[in-house]
C-alpha positions as CSV (number, residue, x, y, z in Angstrom):
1,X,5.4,11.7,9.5
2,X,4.8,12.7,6.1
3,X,6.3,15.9,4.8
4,X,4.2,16.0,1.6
5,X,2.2,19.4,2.4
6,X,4.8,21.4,0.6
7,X,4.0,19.2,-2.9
8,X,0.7,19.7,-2.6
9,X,-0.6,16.9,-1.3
10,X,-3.9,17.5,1.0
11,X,-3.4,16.0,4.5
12,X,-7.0,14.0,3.4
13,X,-5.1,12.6,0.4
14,X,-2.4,11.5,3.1
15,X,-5.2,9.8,5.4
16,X,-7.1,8.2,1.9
17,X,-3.4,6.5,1.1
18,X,-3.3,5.2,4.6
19,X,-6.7,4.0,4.8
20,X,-6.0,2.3,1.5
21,X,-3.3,0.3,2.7
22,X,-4.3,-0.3,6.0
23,X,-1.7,1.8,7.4
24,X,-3.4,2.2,11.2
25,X,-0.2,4.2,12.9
26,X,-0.6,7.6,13.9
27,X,1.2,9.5,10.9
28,X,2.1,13.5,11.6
29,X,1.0,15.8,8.5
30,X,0.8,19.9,10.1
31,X,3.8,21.1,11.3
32,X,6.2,18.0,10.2
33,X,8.2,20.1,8.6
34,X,9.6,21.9,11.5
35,X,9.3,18.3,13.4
36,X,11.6,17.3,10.4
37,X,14.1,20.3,10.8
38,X,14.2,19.8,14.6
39,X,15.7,16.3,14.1
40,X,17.4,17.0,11.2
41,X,15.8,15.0,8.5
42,X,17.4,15.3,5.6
43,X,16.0,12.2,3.6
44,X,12.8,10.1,3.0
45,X,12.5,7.5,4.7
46,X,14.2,8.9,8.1
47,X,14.0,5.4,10.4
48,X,14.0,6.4,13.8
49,X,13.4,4.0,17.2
50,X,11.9,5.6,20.0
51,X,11.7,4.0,23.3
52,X,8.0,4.2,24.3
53,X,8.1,4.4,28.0
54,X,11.2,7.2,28.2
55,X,10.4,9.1,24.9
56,X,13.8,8.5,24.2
57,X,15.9,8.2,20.5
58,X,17.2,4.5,20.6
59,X,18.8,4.4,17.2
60,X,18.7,6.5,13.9
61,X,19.2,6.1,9.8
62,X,21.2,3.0,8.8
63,X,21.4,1.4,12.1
64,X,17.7,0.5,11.3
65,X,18.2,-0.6,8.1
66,X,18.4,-3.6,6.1
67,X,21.3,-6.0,8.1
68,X,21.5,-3.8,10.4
69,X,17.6,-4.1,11.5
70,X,17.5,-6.9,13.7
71,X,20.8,-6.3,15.4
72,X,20.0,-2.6,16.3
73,X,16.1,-4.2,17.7
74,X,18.4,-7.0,19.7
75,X,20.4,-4.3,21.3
76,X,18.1,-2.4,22.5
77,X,15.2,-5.1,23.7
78,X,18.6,-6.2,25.4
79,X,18.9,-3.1,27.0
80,X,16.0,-2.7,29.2
């Protein structure tokens, strides 16, 4: 999700960066903000795992980052 439409930033410039960088994931750029407001996103980057089959919030912020990566992945491919 990128919430750079309020800095100006073009949602082509958005897709040129991503092309650049081979960045192939599906990134949200209209209406992100109120995505961002709705899940209360209050930093950049916002690390959130989603559990593909139930749509489902697995783990959120720190839990996902640095040490705490791997553990919080373990857990979950644990759980299903």
């Amino acid at each position: 999700m990128s919430l750079d439409g309020p800095n100006g930033i073009t949602a082509e410039r958005v897709a040129q960066f991503m092309r650049d960088r081979r960045m192939d994931w599906p990134v949200i750029y209209t209406g992100a903000s109120a995505i961002a407001t709705q899940y209360d996103v209050s930093a950049i980057p916002a690390p959130f795992l989603i559990d593909a089959d139930s749509r489902r919030i697995l783990a959120v912020g720190p839990a996902l980052l640095g040490p705490h990566l791997m553990r919080t992945l373990e857990e979950a491919l644990a759980g299903r």
